[in-house]
C-alpha positions as CSV (number, residue, x, y, z in Angstrom):
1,X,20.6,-8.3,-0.3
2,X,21.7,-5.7,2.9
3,X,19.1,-3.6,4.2
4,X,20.5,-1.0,2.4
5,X,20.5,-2.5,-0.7
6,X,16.5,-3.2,-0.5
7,X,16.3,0.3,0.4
8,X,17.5,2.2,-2.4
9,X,16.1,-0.7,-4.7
10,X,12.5,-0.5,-3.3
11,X,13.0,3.0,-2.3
12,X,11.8,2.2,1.8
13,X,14.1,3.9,4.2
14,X,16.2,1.2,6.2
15,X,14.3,2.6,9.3
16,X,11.1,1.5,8.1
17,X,12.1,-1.8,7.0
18,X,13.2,-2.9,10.6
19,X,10.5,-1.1,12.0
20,X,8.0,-3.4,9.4
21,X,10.7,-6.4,11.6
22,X,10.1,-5.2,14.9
23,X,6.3,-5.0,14.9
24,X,5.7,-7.6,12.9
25,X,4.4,-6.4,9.6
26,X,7.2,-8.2,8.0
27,X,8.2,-11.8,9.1
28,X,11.9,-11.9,10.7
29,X,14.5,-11.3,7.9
30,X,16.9,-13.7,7.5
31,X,20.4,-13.0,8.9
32,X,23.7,-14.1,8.5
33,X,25.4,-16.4,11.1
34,X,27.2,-12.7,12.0
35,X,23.4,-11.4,12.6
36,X,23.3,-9.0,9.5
37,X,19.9,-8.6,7.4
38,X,20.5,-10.9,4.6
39,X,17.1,-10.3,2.3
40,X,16.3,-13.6,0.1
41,X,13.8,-13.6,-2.2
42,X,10.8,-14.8,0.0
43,X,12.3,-11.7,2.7
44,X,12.0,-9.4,-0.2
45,X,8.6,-10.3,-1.9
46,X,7.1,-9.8,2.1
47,X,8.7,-6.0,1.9
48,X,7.1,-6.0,-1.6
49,X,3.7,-7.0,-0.2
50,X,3.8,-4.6,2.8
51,X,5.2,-1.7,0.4
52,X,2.0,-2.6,-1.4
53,X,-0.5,-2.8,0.8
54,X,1.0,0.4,3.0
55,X,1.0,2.6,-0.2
56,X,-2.8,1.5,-1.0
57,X,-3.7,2.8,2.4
58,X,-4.2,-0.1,4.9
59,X,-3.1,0.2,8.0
60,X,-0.2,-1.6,9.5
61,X,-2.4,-3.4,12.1
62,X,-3.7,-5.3,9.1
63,X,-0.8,-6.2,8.1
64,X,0.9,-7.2,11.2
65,X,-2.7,-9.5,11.4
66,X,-2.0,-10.8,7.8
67,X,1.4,-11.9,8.9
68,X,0.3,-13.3,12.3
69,X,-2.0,-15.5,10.3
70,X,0.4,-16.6,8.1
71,X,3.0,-17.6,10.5
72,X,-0.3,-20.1,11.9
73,X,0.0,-22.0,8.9
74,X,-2.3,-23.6,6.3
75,X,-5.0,-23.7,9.0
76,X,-5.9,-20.0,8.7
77,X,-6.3,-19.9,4.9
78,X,-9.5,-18.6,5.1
79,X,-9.0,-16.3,7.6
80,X,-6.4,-14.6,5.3
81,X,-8.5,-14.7,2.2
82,X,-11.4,-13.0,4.5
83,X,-9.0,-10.2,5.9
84,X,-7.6,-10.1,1.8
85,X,-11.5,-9.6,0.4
86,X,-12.4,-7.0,3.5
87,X,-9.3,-4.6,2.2
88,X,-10.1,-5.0,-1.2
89,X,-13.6,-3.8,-0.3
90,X,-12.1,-0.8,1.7
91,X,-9.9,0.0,-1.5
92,X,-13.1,-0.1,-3.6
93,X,-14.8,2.0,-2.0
94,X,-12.0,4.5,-2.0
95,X,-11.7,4.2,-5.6
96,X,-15.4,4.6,-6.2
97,X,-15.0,7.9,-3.9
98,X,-11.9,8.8,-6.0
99,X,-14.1,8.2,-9.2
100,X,-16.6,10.2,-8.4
101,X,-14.6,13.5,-6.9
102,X,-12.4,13.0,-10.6
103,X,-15.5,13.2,-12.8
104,X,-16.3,16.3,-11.1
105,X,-13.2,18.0,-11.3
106,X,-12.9,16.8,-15.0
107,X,-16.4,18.7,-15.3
108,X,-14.7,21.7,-13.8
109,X,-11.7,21.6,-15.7
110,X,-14.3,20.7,-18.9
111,X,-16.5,24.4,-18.2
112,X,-13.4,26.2,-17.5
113,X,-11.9,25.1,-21.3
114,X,-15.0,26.6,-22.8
115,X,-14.7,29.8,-20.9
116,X,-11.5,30.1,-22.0
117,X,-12.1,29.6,-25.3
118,X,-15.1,32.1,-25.1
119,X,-14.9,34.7,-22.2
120,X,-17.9,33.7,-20.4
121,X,-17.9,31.3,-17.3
122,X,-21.1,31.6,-15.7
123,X,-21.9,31.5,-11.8
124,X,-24.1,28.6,-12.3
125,X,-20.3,26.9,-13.2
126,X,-18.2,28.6,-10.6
């Protein structure tokens, strides 16, 4: 696939994928022997995985650190599935954080129903 074909399929500006190139967060795409991006599967499921992990919120230093490791080899397994469980507890957290801010707007949104079903919202609710 062309750059801009990954593009409008993944919806990633062609910017930001050679950017994801340039500093790393992305190994080198493969190219054509004219030295056009040619994406091939494994090139796309790496745009996947950054598209991913950007979109959850972790920073591209991770990922540029993730791919680092990976271009080491086999040797630094467990190195990737440390720097793997340390973002998943990051994303917890958020989630928990998330959780907790929707149960109280769901309360809000709850007590402002009944008021408007029967007049009355009470400071104690505001």
């Amino acid at each position: 696939m062309t750059i801009k074909e990954v593009s409008e399929k993944y919806n990633i500006p062609s910017d930001t994928l050679r950017y994801y190139e340039r500093v790393g967060a992305i190994p080198l795409v493969t190219r054509t022997s004219g030295g056009i991006r040619n994406y091939t599967e494994q090139d796309i499921s790496w745009v996947q995985l950054a598209q991913c992990m950007r979109s959850a919120g972790i920073p591209i230093e991770v990922l540029i650190e993730y791919v680092q490791l990976y271009k080491q080899g086999d040797s630094t397994i467990s190195a990737r599935l440390q720097l793997l469980t340390e973002q998943r507890e990051v994303l917890l957290e958020q989630k928990k954080s998330i959780d907790e801010m929707l149960d109280r707007l769901n309360y809000k949104i709850s007590r402002y129903e009944i008021a408007v079903e029967t007049g009355i919202l009470s400071w104690e609710e505001e």
